[in-house]
GUMAR-932135 format. One record per residue (C-alpha): x, y, z negated; residue number from 0. Coordinates in Angstrom, 1 decimal, always signed. Example, Ala and Ser with C-alpha at 12.3 -4.5 7.8 and 13.67 -1.06 7.14 Angstrom:
<sites>
<site <+12.3,-4.5,-7.8>,0>
<site <+13.7,-1.1,-7.1>,1>
</sites>
This chain:
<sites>
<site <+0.0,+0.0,+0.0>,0>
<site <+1.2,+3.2,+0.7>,1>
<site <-1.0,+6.0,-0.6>,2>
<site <-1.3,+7.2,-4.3>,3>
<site <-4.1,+5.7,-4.7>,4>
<site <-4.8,+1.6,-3.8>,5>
<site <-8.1,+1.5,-2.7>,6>
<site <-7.4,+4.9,-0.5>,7>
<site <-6.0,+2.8,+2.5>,8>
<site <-9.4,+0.8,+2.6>,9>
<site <-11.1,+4.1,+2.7>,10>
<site <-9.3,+5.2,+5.5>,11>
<site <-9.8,+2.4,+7.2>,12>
<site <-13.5,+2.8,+6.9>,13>
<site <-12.7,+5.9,+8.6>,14>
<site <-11.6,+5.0,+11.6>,15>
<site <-13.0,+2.2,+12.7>,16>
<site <-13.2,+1.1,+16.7>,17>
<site <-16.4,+0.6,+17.9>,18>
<site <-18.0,-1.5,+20.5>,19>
<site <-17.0,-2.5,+24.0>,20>
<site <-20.0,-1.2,+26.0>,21>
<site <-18.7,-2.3,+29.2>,22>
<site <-18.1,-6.1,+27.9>,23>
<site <-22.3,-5.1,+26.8>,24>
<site <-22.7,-4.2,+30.2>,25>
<site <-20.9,-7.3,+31.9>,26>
<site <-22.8,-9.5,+29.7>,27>
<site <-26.5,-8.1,+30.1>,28>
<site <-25.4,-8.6,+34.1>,29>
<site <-25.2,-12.4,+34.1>,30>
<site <-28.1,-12.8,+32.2>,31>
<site <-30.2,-10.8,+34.7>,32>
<site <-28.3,-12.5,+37.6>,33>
<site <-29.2,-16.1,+36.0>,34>
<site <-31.5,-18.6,+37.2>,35>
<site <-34.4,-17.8,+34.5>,36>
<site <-37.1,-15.1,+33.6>,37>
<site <-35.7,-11.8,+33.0>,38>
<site <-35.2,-11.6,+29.1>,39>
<site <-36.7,-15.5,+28.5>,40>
<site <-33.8,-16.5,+26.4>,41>
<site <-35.4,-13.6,+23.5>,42>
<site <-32.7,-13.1,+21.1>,43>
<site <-29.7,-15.3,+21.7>,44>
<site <-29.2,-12.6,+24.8>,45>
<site <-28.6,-9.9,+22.4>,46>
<site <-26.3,-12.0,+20.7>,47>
<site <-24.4,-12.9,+23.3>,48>
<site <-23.8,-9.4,+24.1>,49>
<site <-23.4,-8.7,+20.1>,50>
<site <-20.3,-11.1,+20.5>,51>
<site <-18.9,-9.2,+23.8>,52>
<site <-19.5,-5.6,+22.2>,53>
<site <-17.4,-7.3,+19.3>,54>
<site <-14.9,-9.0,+20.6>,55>
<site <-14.4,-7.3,+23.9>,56>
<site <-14.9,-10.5,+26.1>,57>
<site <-17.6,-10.8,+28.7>,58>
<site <-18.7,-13.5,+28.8>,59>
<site <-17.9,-13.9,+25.4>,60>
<site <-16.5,-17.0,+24.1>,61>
<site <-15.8,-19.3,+20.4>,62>
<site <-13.4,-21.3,+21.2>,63>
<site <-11.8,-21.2,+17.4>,64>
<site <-14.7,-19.8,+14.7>,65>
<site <-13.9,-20.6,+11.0>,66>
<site <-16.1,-20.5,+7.4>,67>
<site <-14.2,-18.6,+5.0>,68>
<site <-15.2,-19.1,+2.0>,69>
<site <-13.8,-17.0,-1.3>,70>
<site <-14.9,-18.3,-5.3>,71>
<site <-14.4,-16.4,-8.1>,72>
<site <-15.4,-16.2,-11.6>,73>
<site <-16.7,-13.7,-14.1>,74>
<site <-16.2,-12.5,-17.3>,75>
<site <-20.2,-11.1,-17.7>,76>
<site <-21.6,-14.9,-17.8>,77>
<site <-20.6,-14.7,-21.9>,78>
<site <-24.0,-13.3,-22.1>,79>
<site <-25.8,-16.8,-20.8>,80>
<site <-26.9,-15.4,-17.2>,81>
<site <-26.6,-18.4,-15.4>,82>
<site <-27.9,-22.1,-16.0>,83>
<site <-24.4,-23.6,-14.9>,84>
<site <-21.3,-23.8,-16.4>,85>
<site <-18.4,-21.5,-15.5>,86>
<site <-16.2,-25.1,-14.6>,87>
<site <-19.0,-25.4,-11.9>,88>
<site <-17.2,-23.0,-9.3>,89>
<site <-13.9,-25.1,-9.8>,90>
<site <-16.3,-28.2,-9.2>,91>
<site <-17.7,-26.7,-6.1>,92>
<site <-14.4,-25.9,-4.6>,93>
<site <-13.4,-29.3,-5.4>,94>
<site <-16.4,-30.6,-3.4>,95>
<site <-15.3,-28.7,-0.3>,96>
<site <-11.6,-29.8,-0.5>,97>
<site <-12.9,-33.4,-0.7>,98>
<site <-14.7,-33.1,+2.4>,99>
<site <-18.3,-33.7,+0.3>,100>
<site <-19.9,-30.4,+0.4>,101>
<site <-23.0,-29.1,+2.7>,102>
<site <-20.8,-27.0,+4.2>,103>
<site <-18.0,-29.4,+5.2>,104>
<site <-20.9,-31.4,+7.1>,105>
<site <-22.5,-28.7,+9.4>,106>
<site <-18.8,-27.4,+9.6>,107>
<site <-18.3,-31.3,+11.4>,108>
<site <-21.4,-31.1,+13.1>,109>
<site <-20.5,-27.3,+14.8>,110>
<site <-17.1,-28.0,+15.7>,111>
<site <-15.9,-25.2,+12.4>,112>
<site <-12.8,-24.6,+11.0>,113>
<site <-13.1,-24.4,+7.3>,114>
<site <-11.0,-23.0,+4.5>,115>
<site <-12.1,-22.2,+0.7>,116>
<site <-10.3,-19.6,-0.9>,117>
<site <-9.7,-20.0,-5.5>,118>
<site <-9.6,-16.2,-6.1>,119>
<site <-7.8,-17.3,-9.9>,120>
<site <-10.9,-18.9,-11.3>,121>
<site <-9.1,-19.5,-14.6>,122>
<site <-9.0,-16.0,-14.8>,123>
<site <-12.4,-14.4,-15.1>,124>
<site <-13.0,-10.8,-14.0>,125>
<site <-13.9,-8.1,-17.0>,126>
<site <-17.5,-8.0,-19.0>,127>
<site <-18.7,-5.9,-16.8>,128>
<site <-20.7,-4.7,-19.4>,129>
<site <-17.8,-3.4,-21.3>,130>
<site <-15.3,-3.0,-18.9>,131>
<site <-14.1,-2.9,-15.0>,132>
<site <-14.8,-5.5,-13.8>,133>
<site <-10.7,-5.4,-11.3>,134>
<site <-8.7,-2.2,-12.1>,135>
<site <-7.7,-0.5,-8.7>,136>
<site <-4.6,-2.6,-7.8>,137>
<site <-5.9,-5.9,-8.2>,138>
<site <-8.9,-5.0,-6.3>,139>
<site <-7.3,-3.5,-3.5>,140>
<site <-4.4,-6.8,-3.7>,141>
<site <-7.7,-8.7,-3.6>,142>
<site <-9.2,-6.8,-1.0>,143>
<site <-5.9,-7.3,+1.2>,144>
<site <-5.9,-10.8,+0.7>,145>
<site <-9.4,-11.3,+2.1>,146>
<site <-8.0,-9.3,+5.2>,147>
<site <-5.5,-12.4,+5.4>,148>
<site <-8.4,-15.1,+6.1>,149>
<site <-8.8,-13.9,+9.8>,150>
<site <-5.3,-15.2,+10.6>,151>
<site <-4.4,-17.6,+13.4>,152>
<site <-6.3,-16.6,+16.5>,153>
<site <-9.7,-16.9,+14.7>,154>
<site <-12.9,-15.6,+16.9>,155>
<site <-15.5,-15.7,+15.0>,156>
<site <-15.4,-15.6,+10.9>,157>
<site <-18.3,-16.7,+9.0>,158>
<site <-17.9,-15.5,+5.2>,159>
<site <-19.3,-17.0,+1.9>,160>
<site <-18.5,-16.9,-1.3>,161>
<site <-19.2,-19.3,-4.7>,162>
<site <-19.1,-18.2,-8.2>,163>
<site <-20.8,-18.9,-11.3>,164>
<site <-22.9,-15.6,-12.4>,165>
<site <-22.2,-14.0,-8.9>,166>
<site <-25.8,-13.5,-8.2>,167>
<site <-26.0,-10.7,-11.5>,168>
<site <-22.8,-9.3,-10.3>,169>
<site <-24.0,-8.8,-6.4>,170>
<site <-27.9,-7.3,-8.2>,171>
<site <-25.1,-4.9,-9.9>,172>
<site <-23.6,-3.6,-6.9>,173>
<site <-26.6,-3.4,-5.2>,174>
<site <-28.2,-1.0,-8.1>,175>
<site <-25.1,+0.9,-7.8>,176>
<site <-25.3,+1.6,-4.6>,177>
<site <-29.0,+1.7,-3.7>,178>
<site <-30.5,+2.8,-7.4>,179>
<site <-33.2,+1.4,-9.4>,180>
<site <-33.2,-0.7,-12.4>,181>
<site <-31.8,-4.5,-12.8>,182>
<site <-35.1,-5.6,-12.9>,183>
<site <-35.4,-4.6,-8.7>,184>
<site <-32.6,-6.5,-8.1>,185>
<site <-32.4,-9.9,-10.0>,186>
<site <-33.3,-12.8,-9.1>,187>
<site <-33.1,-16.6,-10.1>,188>
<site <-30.0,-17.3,-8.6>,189>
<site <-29.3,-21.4,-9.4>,190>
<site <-32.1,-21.4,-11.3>,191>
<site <-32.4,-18.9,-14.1>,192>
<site <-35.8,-19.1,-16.1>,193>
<site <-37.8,-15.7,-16.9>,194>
<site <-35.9,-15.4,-20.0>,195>
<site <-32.3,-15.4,-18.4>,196>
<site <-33.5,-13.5,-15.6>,197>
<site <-34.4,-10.7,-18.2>,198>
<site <-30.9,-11.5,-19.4>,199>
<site <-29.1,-10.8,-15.8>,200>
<site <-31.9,-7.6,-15.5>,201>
<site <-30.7,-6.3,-19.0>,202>
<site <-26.9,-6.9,-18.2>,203>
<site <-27.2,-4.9,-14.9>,204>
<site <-28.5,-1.8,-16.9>,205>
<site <-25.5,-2.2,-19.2>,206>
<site <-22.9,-2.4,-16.8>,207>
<site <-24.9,+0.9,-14.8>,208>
<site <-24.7,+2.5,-17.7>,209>
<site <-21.1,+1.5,-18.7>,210>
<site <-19.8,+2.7,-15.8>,211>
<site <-21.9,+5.7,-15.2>,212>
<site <-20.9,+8.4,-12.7>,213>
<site <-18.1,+6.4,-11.5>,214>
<site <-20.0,+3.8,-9.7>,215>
<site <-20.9,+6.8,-7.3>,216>
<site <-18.0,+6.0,-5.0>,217>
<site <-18.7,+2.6,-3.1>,218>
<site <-15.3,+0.9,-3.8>,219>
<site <-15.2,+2.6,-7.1>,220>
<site <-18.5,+0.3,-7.9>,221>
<site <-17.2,-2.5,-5.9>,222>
<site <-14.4,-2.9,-7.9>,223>
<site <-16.1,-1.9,-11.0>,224>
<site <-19.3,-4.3,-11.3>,225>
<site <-18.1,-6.4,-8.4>,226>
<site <-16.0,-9.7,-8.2>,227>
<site <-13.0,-11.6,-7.1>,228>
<site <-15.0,-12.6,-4.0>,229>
<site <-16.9,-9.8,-3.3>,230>
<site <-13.5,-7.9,-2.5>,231>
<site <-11.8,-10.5,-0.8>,232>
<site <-14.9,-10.5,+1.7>,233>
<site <-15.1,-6.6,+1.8>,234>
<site <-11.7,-7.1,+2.9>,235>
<site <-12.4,-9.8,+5.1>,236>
<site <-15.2,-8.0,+7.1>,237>
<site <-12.7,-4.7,+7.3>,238>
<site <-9.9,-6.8,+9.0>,239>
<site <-12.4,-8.3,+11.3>,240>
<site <-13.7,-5.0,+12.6>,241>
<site <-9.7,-3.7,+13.2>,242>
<site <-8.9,-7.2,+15.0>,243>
<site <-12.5,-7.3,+17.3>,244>
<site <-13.5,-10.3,+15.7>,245>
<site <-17.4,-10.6,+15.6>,246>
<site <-19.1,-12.0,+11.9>,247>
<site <-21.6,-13.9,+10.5>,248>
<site <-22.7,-13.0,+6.5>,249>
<site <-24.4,-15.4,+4.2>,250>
<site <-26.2,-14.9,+1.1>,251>
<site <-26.9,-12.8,-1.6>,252>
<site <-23.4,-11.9,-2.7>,253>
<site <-21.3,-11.1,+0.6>,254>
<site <-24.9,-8.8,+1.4>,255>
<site <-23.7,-7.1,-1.3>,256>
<site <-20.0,-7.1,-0.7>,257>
<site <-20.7,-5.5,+2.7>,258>
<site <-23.1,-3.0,+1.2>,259>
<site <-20.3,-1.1,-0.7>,260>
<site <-18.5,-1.0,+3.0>,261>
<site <-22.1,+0.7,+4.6>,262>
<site <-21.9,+2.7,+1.9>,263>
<site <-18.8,+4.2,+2.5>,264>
<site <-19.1,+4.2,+6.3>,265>
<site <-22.6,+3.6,+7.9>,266>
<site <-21.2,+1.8,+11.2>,267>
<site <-18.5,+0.0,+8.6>,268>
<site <-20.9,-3.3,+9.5>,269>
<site <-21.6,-3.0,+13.4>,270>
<site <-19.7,-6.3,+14.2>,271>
<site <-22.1,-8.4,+11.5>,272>
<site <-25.0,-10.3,+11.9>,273>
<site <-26.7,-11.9,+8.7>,274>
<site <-26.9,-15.3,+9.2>,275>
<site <-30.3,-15.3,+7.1>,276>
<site <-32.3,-14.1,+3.7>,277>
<site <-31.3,-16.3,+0.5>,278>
<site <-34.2,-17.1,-1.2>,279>
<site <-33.3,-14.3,-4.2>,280>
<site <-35.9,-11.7,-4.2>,281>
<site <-34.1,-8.7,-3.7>,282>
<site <-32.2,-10.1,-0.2>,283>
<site <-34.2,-9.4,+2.3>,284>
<site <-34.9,-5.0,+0.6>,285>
<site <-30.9,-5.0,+0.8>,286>
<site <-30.9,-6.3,+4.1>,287>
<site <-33.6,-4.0,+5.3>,288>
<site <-31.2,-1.5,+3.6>,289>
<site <-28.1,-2.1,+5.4>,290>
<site <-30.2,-2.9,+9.3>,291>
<site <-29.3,-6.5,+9.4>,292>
<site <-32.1,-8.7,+10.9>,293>
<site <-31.6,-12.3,+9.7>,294>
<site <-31.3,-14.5,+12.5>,295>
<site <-32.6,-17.8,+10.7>,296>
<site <-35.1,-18.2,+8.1>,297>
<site <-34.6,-21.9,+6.5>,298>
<site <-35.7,-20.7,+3.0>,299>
<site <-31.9,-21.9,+1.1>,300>
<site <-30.6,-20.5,-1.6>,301>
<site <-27.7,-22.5,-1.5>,302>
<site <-24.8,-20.4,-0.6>,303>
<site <-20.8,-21.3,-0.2>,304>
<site <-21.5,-20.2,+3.7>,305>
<site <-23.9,-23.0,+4.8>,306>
<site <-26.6,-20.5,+6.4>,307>
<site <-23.4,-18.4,+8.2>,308>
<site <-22.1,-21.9,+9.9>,309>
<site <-25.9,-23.2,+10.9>,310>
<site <-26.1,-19.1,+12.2>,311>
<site <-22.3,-20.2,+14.0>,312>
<site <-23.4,-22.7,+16.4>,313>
<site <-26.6,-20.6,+17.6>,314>
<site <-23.4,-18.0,+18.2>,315>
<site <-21.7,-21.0,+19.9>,316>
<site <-24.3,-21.4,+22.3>,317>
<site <-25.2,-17.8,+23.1>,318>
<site <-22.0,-17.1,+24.3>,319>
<site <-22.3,-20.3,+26.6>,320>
<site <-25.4,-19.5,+28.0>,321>
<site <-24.6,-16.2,+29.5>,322>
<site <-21.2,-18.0,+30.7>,323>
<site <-22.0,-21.1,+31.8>,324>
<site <-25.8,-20.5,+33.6>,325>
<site <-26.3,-20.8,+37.2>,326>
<site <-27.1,-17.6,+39.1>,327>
<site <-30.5,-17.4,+40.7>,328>
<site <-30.3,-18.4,+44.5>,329>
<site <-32.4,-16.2,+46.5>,330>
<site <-32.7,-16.9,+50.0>,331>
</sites>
């Protein structure tokens, strides 16, 4: 880092971000109007197929090496019994993944996926953020810059998740932060919570808003306040997508969140996304309608570590053979 100030490269990052490749738009929306179908009859996997060439500046586009990135971390605010599962459980979850017997390791098999699962020091929670910062500066901007590192190795296409024991209250946090309103709007049942914990989770959101006060009034100043581990790693990893033009997918509740503090600080910061669908936590599809990101499946799972992004992955897949691979109309 070179400025003063950690997080004050990220924020000029979300300054001068590229934008689209209109012409690769252009190019795309050309062979689907030259193909051997209605005009428009393919409905929504067109405008992701030219989604993808606006993003990665190919047209047609292509996936020839999309990955799952998915980052776990744990926090210090699940002391105050806001979760039904165990802290161990992240660890045990990220175990699954390594041992091939996760969800997501199956669709990543069926879609042809890379897949790597990133332990952001789970034996290290973050703060209470109820009594503390959740990161101070450095070690969310270090954690930020390590997300950025996941797009290495000629990846095209990043779908990001996340796992982590309370994350669900911390995500509701950030969300408050940025968007106002009480923990109440924003809570949900996350793995289960009852009405009792969920009054828990609504009551520890108003703590940590009114902890950290004023501060949370600058986006990655609440991010790494009331966020997490993996919420930064992802902000970081949807920040080094945009600079390298590679397109994303978002899942769930908390990376919604994590790329709410980027909107936040720059309204086009999430351009190259799509949301791979709404979770099944209330307050998912209001931050989506928030942030203009239209789910493109609706499977009802609350599951997370990235399974909705990777089902989203091989519609991606086939958009981007479609407008390639079609046969132009023949018109004698």
């Amino acid at each position: 880092m070179t400025s003063a100030l950690p997080l004050d490269d990220f924020r000029n990052l979300l300054a001068n971000l590229p934008g689209a490749d209109m012409a690769a738009v252009d190019r795309v929306r050309m062979l689907f109007s030259k193909a051997d179908k209605p005009r428009g009859s393919l409905g929504r996997i067109e405008d992701i197929a030219a989604w993808l060439a606006a993003w990665s500046g190919r047209a047609p586009p292509a996936v020839n090496r999309p990955l799952v990135a998915i980052f776990a971390g744990n926090h210090g605010v699940t002391r105050h019994g806001i979760s039904p599962r165990p802290v161990a459980a992240t660890a045990n979850a990220v175990e699954l993944c390594a041992a091939g017997g996760a969800a997501i390791n199956q669709v990543c098999i069926a879609y042809d996926l890379g897949l790597k699962v990133f332990d952001l020091a789970l034996h290290i929670p973050t703060a209470d953020i109820t009594q503390d910062a959740a990161l101070d500066e450095r070690g969310c901007a270090a954690t930020m810059a390590f997300g950025m590192e996941a797009i290495a190795g000629g990846t095209d296409l990043i779908c990001l998740g996340d796992l982590g024991v309370g994350n669900s209250t911390v995500a509701a946090a950030l969300l408050a932060a940025l968007f106002g309103g009480k923990g109440r709007d924003w809570v949900g049942p996350g793995s289960g919570a009852d009405a009792a914990m969920q009054s828990r989770k609504a009551g520890v959101v108003d703590a940590a808003l009114a902890f950290h006060g004023a501060n949370l009034r600058d986006p990655l100043e609440a991010l790494r306040r009331v966020g997490g581990r993996e919420l930064a790693a992802i902000a970081g990893a949807i920040l080094a997508a945009r600079m390298q033009k590679i397109p994303v997918l978002l899942d769930g509740f908390a990376a919604t969140a994590a790329a709410a503090a980027l909107h936040a600080a720059n309204p086009a910061a999430l351009d190259h996304c799509l949301l791979a669908g709404l979770s099944t936590e209330p307050a998912h599809a209001r931050a989506a309608e928030r942030l203009g990101l239209r789910p493109i499946l609706d499977l009802g799972m609350s599951h997370g570590e990235g399974v909705g992004a990777a089902l989203a992955a091989g519609l991606v897949k086939a958009a981007a053979l479609t407008s390639s691979g079609m046969a132009a109309a023949v018109h004698g």
